[in-house]
Wavefront OBJ file of the C-alpha trace (Angstrom):
o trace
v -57.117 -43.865 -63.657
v -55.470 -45.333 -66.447
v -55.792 -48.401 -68.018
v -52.629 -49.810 -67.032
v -52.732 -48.925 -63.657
v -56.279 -50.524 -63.118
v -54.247 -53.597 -64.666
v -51.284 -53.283 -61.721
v -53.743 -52.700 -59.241
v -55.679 -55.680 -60.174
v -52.223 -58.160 -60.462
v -51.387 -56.796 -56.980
v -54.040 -57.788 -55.754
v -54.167 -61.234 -57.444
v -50.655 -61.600 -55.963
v -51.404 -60.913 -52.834
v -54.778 -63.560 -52.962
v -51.927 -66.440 -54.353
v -49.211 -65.172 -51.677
v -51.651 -65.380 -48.913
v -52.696 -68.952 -50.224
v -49.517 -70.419 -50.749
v -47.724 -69.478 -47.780
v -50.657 -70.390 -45.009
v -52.388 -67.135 -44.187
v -55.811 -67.446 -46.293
v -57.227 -70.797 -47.751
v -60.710 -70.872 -49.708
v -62.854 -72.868 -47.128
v -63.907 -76.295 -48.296
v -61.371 -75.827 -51.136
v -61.445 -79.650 -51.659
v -65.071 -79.468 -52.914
v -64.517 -76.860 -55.398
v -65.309 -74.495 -52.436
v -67.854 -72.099 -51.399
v -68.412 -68.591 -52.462
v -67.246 -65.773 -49.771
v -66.080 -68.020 -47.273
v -62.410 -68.712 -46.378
v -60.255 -70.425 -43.813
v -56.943 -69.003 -42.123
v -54.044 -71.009 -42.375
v -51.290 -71.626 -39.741
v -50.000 -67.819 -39.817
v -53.243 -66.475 -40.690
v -54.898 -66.987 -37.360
v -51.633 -66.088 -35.797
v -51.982 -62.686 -37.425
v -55.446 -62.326 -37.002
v -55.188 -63.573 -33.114
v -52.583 -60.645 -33.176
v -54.688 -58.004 -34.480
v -57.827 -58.992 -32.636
v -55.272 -59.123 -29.175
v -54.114 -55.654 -29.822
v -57.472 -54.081 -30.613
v -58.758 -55.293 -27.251
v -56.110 -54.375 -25.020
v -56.320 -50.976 -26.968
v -59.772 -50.470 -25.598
v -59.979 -52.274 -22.506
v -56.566 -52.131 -20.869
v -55.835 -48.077 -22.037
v -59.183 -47.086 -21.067
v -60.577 -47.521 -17.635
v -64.175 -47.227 -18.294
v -64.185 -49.951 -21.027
v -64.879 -53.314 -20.127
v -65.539 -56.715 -22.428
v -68.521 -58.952 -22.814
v -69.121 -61.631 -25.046
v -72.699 -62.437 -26.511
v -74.240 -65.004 -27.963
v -74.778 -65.237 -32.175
v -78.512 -66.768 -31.128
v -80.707 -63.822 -30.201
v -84.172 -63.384 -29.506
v -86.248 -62.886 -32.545
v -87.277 -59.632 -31.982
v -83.962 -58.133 -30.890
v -83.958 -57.843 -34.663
v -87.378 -56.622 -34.994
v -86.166 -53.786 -32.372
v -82.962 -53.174 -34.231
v -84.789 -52.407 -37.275
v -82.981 -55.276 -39.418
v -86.400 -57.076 -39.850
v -87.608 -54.399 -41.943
v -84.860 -52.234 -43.220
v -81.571 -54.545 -43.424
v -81.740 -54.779 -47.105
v -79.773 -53.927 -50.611
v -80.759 -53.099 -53.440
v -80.357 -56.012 -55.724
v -80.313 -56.081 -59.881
v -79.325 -58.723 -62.325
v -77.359 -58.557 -65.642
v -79.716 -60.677 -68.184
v -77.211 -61.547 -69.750
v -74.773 -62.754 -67.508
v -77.239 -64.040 -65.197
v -74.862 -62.649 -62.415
v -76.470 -60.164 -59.614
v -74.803 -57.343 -58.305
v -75.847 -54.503 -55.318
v -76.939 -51.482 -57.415
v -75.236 -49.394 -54.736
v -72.001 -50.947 -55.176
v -71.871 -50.634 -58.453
v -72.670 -46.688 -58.333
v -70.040 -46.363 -55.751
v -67.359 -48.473 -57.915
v -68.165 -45.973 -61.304
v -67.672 -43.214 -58.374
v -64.943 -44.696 -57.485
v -63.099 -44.586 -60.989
v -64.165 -40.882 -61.628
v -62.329 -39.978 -58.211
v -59.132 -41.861 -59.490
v -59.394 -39.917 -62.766
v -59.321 -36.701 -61.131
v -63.179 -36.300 -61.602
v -63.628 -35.675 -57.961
v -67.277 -33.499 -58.161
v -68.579 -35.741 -60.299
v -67.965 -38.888 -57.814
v -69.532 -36.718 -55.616
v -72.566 -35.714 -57.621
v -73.179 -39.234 -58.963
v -72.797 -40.509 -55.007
v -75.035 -38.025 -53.742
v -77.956 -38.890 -56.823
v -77.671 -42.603 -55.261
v -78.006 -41.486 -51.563
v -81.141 -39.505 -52.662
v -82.697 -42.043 -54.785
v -82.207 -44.650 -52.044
v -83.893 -42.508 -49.223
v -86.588 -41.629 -51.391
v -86.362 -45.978 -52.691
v -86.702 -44.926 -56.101
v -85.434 -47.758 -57.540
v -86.685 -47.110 -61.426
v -84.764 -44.249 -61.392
v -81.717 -45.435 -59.715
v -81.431 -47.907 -62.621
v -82.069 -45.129 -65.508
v -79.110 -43.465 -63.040
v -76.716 -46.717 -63.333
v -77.800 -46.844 -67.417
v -77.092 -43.347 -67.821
v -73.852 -43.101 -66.254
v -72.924 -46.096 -68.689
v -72.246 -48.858 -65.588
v -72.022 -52.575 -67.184
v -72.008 -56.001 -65.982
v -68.332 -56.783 -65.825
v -68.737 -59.678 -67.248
v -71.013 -59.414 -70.268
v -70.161 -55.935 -70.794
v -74.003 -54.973 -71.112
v -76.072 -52.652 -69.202
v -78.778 -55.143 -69.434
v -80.630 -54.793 -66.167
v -83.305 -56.231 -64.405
v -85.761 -54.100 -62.201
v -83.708 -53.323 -58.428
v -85.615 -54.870 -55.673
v -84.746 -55.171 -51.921
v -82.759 -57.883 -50.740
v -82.831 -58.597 -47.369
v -79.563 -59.314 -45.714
v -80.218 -61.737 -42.827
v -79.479 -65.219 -42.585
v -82.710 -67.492 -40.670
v -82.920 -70.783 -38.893
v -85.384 -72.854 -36.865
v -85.034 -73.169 -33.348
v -86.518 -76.812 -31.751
v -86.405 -80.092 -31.607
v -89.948 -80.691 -33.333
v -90.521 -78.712 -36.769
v -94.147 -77.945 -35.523
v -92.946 -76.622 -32.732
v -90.088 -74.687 -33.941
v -89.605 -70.950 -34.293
v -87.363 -68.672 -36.563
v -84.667 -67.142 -35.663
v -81.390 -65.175 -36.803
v -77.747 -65.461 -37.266
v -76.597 -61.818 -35.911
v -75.799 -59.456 -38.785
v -74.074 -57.547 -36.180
v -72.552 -57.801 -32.873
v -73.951 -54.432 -31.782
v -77.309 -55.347 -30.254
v -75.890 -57.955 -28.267
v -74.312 -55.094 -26.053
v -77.050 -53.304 -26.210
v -79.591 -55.784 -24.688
v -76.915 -56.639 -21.704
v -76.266 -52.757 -21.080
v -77.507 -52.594 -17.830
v -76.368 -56.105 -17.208
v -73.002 -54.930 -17.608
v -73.373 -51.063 -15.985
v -74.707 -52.849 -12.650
v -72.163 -55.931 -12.106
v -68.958 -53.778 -13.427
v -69.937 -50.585 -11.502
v -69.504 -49.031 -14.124
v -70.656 -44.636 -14.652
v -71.533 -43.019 -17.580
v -69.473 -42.499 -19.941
v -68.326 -45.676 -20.108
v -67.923 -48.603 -22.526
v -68.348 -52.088 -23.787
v -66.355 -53.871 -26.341
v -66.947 -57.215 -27.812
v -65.163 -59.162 -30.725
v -67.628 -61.767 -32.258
v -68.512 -62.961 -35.838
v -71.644 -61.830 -37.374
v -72.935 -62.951 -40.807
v -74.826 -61.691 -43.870
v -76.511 -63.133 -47.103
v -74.194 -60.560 -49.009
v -75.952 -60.775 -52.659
v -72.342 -60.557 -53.857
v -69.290 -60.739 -51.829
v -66.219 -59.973 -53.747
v -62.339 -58.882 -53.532
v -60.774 -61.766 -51.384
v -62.332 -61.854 -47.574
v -62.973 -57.735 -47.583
v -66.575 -58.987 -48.172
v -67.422 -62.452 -46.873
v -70.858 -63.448 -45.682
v -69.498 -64.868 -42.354
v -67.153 -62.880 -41.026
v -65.941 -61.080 -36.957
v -66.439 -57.360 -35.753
v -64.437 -55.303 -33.100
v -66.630 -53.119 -31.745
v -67.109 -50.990 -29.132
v -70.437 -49.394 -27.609
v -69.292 -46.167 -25.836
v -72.556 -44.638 -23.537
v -72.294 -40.798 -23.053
v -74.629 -37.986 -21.400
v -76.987 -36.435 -23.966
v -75.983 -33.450 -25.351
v -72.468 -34.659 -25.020
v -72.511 -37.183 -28.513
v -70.990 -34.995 -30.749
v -67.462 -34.182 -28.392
v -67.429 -37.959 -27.857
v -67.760 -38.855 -31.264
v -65.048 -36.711 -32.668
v -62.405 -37.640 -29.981
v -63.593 -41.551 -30.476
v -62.159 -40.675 -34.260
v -59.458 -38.820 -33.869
v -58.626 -42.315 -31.328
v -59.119 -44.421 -33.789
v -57.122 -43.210 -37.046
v -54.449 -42.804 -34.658
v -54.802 -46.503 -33.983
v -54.545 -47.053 -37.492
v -51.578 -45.298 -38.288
v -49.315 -45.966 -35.159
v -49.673 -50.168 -36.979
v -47.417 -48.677 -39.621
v -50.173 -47.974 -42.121
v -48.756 -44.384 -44.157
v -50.466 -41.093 -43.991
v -51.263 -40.881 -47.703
v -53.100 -44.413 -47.408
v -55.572 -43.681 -44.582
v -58.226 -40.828 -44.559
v -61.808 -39.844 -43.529
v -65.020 -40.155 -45.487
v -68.043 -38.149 -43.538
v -71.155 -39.980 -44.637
v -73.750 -38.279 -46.773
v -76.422 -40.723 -46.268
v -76.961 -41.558 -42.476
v -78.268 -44.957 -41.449
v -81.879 -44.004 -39.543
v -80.228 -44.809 -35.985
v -77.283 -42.470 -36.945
v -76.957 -37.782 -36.382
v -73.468 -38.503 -37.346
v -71.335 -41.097 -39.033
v -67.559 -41.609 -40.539
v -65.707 -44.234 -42.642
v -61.978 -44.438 -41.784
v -60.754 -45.767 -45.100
v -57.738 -47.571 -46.659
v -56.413 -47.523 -50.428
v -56.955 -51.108 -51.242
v -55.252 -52.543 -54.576
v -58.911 -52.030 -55.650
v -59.560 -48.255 -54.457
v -59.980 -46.599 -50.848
v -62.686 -48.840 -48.858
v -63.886 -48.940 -45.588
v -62.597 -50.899 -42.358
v -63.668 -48.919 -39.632
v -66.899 -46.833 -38.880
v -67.471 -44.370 -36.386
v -70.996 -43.520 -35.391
v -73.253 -41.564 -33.019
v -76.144 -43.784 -33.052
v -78.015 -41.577 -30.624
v -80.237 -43.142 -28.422
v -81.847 -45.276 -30.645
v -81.003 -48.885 -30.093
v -81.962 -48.561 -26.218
v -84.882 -46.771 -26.550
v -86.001 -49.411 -29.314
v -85.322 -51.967 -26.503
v -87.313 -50.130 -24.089
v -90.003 -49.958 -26.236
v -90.241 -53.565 -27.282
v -89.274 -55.751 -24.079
v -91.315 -52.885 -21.954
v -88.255 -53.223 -19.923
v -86.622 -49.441 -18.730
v -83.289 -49.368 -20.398
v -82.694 -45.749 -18.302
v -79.282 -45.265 -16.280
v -79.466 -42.674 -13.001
v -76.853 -40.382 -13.618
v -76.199 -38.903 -9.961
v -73.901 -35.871 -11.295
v -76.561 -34.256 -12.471
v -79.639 -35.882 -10.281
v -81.477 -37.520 -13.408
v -82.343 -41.020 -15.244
v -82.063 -41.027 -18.925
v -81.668 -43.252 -21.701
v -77.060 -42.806 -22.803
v -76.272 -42.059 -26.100
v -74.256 -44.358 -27.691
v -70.923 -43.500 -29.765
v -70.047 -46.622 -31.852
v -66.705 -47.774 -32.955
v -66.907 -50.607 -35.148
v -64.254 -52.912 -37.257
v -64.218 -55.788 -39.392
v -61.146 -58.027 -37.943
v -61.161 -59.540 -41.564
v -60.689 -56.233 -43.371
v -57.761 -54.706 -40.988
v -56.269 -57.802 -41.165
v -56.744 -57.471 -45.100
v -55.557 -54.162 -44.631
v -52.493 -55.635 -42.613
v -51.623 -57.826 -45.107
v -52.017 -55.386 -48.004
v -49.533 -52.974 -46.392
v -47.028 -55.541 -45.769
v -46.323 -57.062 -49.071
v -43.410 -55.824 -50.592
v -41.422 -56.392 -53.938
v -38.035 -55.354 -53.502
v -35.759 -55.212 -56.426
v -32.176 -54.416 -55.289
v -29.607 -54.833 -58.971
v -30.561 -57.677 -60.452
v -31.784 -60.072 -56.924
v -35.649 -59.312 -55.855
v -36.802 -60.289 -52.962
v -40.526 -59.994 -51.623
v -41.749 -60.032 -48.282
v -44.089 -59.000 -45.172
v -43.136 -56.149 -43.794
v -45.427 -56.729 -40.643
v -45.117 -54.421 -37.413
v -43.090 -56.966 -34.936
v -46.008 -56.795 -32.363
v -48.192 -58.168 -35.297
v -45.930 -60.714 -36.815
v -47.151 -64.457 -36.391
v -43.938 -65.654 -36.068
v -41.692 -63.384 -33.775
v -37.978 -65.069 -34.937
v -36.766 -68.102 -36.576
v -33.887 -70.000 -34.732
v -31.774 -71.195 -37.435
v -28.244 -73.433 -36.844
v -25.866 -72.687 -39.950
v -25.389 -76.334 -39.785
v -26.750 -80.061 -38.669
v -23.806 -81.091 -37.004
v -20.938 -79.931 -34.971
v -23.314 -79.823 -31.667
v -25.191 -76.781 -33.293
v -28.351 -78.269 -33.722
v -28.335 -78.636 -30.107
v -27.486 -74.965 -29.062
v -29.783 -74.255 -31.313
v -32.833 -75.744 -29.808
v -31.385 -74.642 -26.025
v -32.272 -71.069 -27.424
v -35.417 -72.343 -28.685
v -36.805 -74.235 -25.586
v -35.918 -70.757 -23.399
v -38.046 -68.464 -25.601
v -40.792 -70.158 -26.756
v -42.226 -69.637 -23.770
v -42.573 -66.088 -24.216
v -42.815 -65.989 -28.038
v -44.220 -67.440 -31.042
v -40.677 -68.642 -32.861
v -40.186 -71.492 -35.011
v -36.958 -73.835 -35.151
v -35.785 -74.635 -39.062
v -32.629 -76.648 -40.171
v -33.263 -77.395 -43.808
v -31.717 -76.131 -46.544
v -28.785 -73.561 -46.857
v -29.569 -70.191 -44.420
v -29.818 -67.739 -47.591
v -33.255 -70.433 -48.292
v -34.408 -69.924 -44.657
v -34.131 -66.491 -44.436
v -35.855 -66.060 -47.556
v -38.597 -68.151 -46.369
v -39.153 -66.342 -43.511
v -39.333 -63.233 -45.628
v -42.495 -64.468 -46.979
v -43.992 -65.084 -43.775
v -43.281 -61.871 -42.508
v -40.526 -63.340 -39.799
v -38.682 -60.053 -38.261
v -35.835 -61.747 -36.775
v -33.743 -64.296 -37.729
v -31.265 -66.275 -35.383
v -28.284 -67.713 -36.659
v -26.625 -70.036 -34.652
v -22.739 -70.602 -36.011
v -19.652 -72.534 -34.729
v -18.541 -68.894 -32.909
v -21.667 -69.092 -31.068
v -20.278 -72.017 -29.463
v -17.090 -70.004 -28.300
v -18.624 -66.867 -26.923
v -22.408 -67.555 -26.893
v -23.373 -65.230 -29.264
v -25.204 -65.333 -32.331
v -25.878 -63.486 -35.570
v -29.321 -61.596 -35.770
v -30.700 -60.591 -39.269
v -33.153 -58.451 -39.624
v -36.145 -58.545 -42.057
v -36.522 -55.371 -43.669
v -33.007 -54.030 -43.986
v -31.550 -57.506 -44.216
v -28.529 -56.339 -41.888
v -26.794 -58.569 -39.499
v -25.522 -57.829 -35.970
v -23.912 -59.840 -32.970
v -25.603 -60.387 -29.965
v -25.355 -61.683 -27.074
v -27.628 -64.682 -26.754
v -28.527 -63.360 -22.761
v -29.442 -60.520 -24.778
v -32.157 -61.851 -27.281
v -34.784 -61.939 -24.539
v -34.923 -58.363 -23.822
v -34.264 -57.601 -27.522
v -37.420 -59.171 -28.793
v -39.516 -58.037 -25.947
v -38.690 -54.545 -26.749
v -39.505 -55.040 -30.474
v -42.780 -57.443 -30.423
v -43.974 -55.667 -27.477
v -48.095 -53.847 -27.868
v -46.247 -51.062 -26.384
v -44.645 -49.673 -29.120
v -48.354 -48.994 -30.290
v -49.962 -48.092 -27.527
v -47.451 -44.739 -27.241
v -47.791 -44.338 -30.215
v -51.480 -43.605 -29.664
l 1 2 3 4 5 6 7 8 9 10 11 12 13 14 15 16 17 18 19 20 21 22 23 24 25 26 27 28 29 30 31 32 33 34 35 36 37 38 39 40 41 42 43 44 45 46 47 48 49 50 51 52 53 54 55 56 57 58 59 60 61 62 63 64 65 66 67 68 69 70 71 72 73 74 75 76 77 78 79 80 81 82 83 84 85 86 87 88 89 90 91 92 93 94 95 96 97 98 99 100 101 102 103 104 105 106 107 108 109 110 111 112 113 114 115 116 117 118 119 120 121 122 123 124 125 126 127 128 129 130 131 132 133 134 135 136 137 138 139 140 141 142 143 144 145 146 147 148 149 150 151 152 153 154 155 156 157 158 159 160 161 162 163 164 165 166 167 168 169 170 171 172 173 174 175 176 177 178 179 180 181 182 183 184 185 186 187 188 189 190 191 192 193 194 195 196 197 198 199 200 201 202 203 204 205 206 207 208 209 210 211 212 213 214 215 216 217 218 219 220 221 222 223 224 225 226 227 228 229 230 231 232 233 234 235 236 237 238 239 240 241 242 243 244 245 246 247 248 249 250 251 252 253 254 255 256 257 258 259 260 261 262 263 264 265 266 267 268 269 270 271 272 273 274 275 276 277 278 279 280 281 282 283 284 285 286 287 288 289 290 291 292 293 294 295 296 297 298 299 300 301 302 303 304 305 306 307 308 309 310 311 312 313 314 315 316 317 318 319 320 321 322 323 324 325 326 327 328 329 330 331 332 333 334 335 336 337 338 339 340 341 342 343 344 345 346 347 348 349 350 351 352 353 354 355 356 357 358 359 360 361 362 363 364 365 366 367 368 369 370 371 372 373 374 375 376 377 378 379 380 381 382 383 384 385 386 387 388 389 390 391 392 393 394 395 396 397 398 399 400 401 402 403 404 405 406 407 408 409 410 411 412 413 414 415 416 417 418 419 420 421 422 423 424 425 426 427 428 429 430 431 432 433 434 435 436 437 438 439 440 441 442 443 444 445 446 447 448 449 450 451 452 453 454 455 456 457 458 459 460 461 462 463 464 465 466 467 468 469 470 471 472 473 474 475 476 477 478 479 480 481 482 483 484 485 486 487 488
């Protein structure tokens, strides 16, 4: 990729940080005390968005499907849960330092970044040779060589410009804390680094009391956090942060039909939110995680390059066997089809609500330029929008204020709209262009003749005349989950 487009990529993305900032979606989190690093807050239409997104996913999985059903763990787990898991002893990164920076970096994510820039360049073998030298060296934890592979392949602190590296150790990712009232007494525990296990060790909890038969599954939205040695580009990496996922249980021998349908589900999700063809695609995983036969990254084209924001995984029958084997409790399911207990397989999807609704946001933002007027704005899918329409009297007086807010009072009941008088109406539509507002409701001295009013719509910035027994139906039609779930 060329210079200047790294440089346009890079101010999009800086726009879209400020954007998000300025007009309440994204806030650094204790911003007053000079904040702190990969942590932020979401601001009035943030968590409207993000509710939105989270809502959507959830009635995607357990009001389409029959067999899916919802739990909600706890982030405080029993010790060796993670011990069982395997994060104990093999949740780590590979961790180097620039000497003369002093900044640290993940080795990996710095191979994948140069990989990353050979692919944009049109070097697409050598991404894949250099990526597949780093999955090797990593199995084999070869971490001299991997840094003669970073040095050779001429990777540099982005700050100092130096390939000046420390040794790579292991880092590992989990956050501990003491559980007790009396230090003495006290025992460590973890913050989850994922929601996963929590399903896992309530399986048969949740089989038994929801009647539920195999294959079946269990979603669960819940934050998770990790001692990320650096998280970077806005909230795409944050050390706290909340998964989607979904534990699907399936017959053995059956994992691999499950697991492609499961994908095929979800890029279909992904695309039927209004995110385009060209920006969405599959990456098959070289290196497998040790509980994994199969595993897929459904990926987006950030400003800063295609990353991840959904993986799909056949984890086998690891996690509940692990279980078995360390609470010596059976984690088997009697399968009466076919006469015979055995311990499911498990097909995993798994999201990071922060990076779709990255993702979301990302998509949206728009800089129009129509003659000599721009104009940008959020070109949100209606269902997602945090604010649904903007009831907006032309004037303050001549009894329109008060139609106004009749309209208001009926609706909000069934939608998140907001009531504005200030300012001329070409200033309030514009603001709630930058919000991502679909509709906006102009009540006008003509509305107080026929009761009708003028609706403008985001995107195309046209106006029509409605009927204001009509805006009910109207906006349930457009804001309505339905128009994605068809489109599934």
């Amino acid at each position: 990729m060329a210079k200047s487009a790294q440089l346009q990529e890079s101010n999009l993305l800086k726009d879209i940080i400020a954007h998000a900032k300025e007009y309440g979606f994204v806030y650094p989190s204790s911003e007053i005390y000079d904040g702190l690093q990969a942590v932020y807050d979401y601001g009035p239409y943030g968590v409207e968005l993000k509710n939105n997104l989270k809502r959507l996913w959830w009635e995607s999985m357990t009001r389409l499907n029959d067999n899916i059903v919802g739990l909600d763990s706890a982030i405080f787990m029993h010790p060796t849960t993670w011990k069982a898991s395997g994060h104990v002893d093999s949740f780590n990164d590979p961790m180097v330092d620039n000497k003369d920076s002093k900044k640290r970096y993940r080795a990996d994510v710095l191979i994948e970044e140069k990989a990353a820039q050979y692919e944009q360049a049109g070097e697409v073998e050598r991404a894949k040779e250099l990526l597949a030298a780093m999955g090797k060296l990593l199995d084999a934890e070869d971490f001299a060589a991997l840094r003669d592979l970073m040095i050779n392949e001429g990777i540099t602190c982005p700050l100092s410009g130096t390939a000046n590296w420390t040794e790579i150790r292991q880092f590992n990712l989990m956050f501990s804390t003491q559980v007790g009232s009396v230090s003495e007494d006290s025992s460590t525990i973890y913050l989850r680094p994922e929601t996963a296990q929590g399903i896992f060790v309530n399986f048969l909890n949740v089989q038994k009391t929801a009647r539920m038969k195999v294959p079946f599954g269990i979603a669960q939205i819940g934050k998770a956090f990790r001692n990320e040695i650096v998280a970077r580009q806005f909230i795409f990496r944050m050390r706290e942060f909340e998964q989607m996922e979904m534990q699907y249980f399936v017959r053995p021998g059956t994992e691999m039909e499950w697991y492609s349908r499961w994908a095929d589900t979800r890029v279909k999700w992904h695309k039927a939110l209004g995110i385009p063809e060209e920006k969405i695609r599959r990456h098959d995983h070289d290196k497998l995680a040790h509980y994994a036969n199969a595993a897929l990254d459904i990926e987006y084209q950030f400003p800063f390059g295609f990353k991840e924001v959904e993986g799909i995984h056949s984890r086998t029958d690891f996690d509940l066997k692990a279980h078995q084997e360390y609470s010596k409790k059976k984690q088997q399911y009697f399968d009466p089809e076919v006469n015979q207990n055995y311990i499911p397989y498990v097909i995993e999807t798994s999201i990071g609500a922060d990076r779709l609704f990255l993702m979301t946001l990302c998509n949206a933002y728009t800089e129009e330029q129509t003659g000599e007027k721009s104009r940008v704005y959020l070109k949100f899918h209606p269902a997602l929008a945090p604010v649904k329409a903007a009831i907006l009297p032309l004037t303050k007086k001549d009894g329109l204020p008060e139609k106004a807010k009749a309209i208001f009072e009926d609706m909000k009941y069934d939608f998140n709209i907001i009531y504005e008088e200030a300012a001329s109406i070409g200033k309030r539509y514009a603001r709630q262009d930058l919000i991502g507002t679909p509709f906006c409701i102009a009540v006008d001295h003509q509305t107080l003749e026929d009761d009708t009013v003028t609706i403008r719509h985001r995107d195309s910035t046209e106006q029509e005349r409605v009927a204001i027994s009509d805006l009910h139906g109207r906006l349930s039609a457009a804001c309505s989950y339905r128009t994605v779930f068809e489109k599934i």
